[in-house]
Legacy VTK file of the C-alpha trace (Angstrom):
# vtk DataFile Version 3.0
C-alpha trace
ASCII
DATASET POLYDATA
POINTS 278 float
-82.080 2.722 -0.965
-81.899 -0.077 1.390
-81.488 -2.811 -1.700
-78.838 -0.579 -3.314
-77.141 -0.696 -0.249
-77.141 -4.150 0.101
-75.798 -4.713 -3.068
-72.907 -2.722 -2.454
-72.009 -4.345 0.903
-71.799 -7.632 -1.524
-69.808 -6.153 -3.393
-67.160 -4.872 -0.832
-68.228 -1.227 -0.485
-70.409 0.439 2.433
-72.224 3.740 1.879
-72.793 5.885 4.687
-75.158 8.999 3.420
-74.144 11.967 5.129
-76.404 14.500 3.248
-79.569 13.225 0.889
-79.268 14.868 -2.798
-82.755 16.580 -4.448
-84.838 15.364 -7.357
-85.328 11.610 -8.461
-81.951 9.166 -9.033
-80.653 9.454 -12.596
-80.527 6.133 -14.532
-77.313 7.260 -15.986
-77.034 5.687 -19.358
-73.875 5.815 -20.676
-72.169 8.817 -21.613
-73.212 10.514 -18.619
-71.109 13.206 -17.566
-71.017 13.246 -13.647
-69.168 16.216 -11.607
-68.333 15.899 -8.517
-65.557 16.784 -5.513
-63.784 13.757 -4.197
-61.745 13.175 -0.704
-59.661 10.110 -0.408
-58.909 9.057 2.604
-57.097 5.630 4.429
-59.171 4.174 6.852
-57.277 5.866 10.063
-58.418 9.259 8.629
-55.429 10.075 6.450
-56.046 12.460 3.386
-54.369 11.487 0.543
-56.101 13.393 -2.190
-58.796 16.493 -1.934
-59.900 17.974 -5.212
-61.143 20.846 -3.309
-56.888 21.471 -1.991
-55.058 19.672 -4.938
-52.789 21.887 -6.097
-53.693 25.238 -4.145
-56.975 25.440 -6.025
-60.724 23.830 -5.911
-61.379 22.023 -8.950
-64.203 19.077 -9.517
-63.558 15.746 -10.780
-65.280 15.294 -13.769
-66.526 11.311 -15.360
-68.423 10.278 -18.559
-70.269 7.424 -17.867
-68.965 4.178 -19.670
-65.894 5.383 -20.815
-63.678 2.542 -18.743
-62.380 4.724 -16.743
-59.061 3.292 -14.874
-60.158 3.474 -11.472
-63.674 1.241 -12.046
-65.011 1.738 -8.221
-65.919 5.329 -8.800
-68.499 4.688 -11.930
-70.104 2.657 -9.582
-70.356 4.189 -6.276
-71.556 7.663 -8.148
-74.551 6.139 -10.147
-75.981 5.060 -6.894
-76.291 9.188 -5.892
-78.299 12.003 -6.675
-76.985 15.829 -7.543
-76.096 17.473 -4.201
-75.803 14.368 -2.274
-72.728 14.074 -0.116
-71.542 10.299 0.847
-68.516 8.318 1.980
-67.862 5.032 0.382
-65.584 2.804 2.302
-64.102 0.364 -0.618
-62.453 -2.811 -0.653
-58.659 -3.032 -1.461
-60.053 -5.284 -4.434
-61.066 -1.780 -5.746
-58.695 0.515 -5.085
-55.489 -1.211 -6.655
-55.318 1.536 -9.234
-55.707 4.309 -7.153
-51.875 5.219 -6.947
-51.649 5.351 -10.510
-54.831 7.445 -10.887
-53.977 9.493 -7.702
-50.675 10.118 -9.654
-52.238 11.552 -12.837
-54.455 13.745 -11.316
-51.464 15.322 -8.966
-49.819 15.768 -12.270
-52.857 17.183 -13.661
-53.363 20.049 -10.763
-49.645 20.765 -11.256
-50.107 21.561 -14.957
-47.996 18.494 -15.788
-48.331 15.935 -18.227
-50.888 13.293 -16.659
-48.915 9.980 -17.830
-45.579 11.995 -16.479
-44.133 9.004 -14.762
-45.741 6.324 -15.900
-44.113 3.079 -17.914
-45.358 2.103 -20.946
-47.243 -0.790 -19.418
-50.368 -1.575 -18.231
-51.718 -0.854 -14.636
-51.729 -4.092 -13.225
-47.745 -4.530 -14.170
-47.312 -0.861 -12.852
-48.815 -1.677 -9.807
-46.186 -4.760 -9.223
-43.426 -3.430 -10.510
-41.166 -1.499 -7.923
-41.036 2.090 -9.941
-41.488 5.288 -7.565
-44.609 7.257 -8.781
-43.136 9.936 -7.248
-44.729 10.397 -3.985
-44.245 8.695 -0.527
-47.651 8.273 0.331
-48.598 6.655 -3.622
-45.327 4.603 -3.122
-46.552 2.662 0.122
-50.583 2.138 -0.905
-49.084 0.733 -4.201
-46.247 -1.514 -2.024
-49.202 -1.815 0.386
-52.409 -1.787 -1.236
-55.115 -1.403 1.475
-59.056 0.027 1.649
-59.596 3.265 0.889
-62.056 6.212 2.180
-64.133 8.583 -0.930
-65.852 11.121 0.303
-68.147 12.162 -2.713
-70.155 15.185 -2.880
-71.949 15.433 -6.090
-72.326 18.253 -8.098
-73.885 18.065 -11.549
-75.217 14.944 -13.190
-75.894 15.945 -17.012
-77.230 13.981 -19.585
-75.887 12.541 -22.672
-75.703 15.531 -25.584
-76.464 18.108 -23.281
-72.782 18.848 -22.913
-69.883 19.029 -25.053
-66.830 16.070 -24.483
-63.768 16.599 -22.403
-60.405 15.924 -24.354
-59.789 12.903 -21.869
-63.405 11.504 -22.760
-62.744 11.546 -26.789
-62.049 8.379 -28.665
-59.069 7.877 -30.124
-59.718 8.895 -33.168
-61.159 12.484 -32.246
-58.158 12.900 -30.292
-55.904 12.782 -33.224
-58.647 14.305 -35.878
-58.738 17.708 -33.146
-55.061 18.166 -32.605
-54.451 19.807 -35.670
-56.949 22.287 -34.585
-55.734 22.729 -31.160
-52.581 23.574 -32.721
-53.686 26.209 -35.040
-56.224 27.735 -32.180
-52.897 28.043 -30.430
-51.027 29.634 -32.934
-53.486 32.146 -33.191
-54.043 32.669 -29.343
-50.290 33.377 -29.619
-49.973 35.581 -32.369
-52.751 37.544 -30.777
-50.656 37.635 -27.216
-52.846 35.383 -25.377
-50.373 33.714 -24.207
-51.398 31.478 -21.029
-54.334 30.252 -23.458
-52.092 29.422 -26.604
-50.211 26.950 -23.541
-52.935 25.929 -22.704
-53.684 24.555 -26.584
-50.747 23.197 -27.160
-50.606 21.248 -23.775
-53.610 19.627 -24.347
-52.338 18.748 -27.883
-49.511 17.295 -26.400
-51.272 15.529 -23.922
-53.406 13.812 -26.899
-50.515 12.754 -28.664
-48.991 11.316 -25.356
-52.152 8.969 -24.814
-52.045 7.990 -28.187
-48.240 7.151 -28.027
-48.818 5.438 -24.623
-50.630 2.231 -26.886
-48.336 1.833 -29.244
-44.837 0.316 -28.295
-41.924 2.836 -28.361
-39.971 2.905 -31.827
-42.545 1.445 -33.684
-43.590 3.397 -36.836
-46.968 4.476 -35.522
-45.048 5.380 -32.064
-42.451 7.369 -33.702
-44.716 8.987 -36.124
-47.259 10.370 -33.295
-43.545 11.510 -31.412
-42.756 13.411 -34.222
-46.240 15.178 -33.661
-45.615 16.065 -29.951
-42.067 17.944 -31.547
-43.886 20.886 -33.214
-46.402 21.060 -30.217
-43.468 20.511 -27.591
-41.576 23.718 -29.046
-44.310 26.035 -29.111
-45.152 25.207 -25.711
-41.906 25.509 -24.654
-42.516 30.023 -26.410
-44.987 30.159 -24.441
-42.985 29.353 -20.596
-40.269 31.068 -21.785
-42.641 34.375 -22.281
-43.836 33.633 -18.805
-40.071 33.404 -17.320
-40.969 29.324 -16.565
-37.066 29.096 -17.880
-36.344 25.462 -15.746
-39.322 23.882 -17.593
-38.018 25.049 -21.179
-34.229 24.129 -20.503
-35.787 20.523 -19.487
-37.834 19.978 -22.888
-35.451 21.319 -24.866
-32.479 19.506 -23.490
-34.581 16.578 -24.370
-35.520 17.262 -27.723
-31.864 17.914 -28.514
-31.234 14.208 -26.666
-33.715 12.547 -28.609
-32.415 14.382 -32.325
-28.835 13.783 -31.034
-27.816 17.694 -32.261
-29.747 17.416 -36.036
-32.208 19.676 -35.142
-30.010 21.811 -32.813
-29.769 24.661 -34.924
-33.335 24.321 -35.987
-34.827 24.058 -32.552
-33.015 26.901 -30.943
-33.068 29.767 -34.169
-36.650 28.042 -35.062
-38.224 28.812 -30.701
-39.063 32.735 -32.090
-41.464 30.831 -34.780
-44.568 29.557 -34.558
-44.127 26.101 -35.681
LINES 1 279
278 0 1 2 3 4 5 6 7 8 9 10 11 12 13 14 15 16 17 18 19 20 21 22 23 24 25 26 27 28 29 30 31 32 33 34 35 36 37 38 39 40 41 42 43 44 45 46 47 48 49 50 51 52 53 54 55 56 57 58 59 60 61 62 63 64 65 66 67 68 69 70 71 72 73 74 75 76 77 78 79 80 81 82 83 84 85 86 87 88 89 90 91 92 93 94 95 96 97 98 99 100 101 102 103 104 105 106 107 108 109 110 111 112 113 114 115 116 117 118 119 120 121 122 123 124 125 126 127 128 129 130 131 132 133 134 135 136 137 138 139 140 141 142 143 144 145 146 147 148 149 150 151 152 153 154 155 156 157 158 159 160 161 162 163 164 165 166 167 168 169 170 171 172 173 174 175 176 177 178 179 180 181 182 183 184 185 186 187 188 189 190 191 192 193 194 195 196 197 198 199 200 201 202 203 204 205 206 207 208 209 210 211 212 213 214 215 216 217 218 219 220 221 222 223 224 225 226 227 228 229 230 231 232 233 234 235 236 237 238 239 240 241 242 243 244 245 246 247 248 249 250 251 252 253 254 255 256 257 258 259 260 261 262 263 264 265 266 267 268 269 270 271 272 273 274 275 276 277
């Protein structure tokens, strides 16, 4: 314990256990799913993010191992715990760069928004210097500002590789594209069988797919437009499903964009084609 703490001081993040885990430390190969809840915190004692709060409901953060995820601190301050430990991790701002931009996805995320709503088509680093609003006051002055942040970890499940099944977000990109066919027709039926906050559901997620894929490629390219005219079919379907649950601002706003982007082709279409399942 003492050595692993060490090691972390070197590298510009102090532990401070505040309640000791059961069983033996994991070694947490790769593709080790980890769950756990997360407070971030600036050093004065400011929340910024609770996944316990984040939008009005208490839901875990959840990692697979090796995966590059974009925030890199957090693979490496949760390998050093065991399930049911609670810890705070005070990092360096040489770590926490990123967190704006991740801090921003997962707000969109609790709000049932697309995760890369907001984000250029660039990459982090450029994101992080350029002088575009991420939407919130506090993300806007850590990312002006970038400074060391708080975690407060407390981990839930640590579960080994092939004892669960992958997360959407955790997929390569290939199984992203290869299950968003299916994710559309699982919607389609979900809706034609009046299940209607799970068909959203569906097509959200195939949406949100499609959006990560398109995020790589550069806008107006053929691979770009082709995954764009993916999202289309997706987009309208969602946009049955909010207007069956009265969401009528959201639909007005995708659809006004849809008829944008086709400059009034597909007006017709879109409009008499919204009481079919696409």
């Amino acid at each position: 314990m003492e050595e692993e703490a060490h090691k972390l001081l070197e590298e510009g993040i102090r532990k401070k256990l505040i309640s000791p885990g059961k069983g033996e430390l994991s070694t947490f190969p790769n593709g080790t799913k980890v769950v756990f809840h997360y407070r971030t915190s600036l050093c004065d004692g400011t929340v910024l993010d609770d996944s316990r709060t984040m939008g009005g409901h208490s839901k875990p953060m959840e990692l697979i191992l090796g995966k590059k995820f974009k925030l890199a601190v957090w693979e490496r301050i949760v390998i050093t715990m065991k399930q049911g430990e609670l810890a705070e991790f005070t990092c360096d701002t040489k770590h926490t760069a990123l967190y704006p931009l991740v801090s921003q996805s997962l707000r969109n995320i609790s709000a049932g928004k697309d995760p890369l709503e907001g984000q250029r088509h660039c990459c982090g680093i450029a994101q992080i210097h350029s002088h575009h609003s991420l939407g919130h006051k506090d993300l806007d002055h850590l990312q002006a500002s970038p400074q060391p942040l708080v975690f407060t970890i407390e981990m839930l499940e640590v579960l080994c590789p092939g004892s669960f099944q992958l997360d959407v977000w955790a997929m390569t990109d290939k199984e992203k594209l290869d299950l968003v066919p299916h994710m559309h027709e699982e919607g389609n039926t979900l809706f034609k069988e009046g299940k209607i906050k799970e068909a959203t559901e569906k097509y959200y997620n195939g949406i949100a797919c499609l959006k990560s894929l398109q995020m790589k490629e550069h806008p107006g390219d053929e691979a770009w437009v082709k995954l764009d005219q993916m999202i289309t079919p997706l987009l309208l379907n969602y946009c049955q499903c909010l207007l069956r649950q009265g969401q009528y601002y959201e639909v007005i706003e995708h659809c006004s964009s849809l008829v944008f982007k086709y400059e009034g082709k597909a007006l017709c279409w879109c409009f008499t084609g919204t009481l079919l399942l696409l």
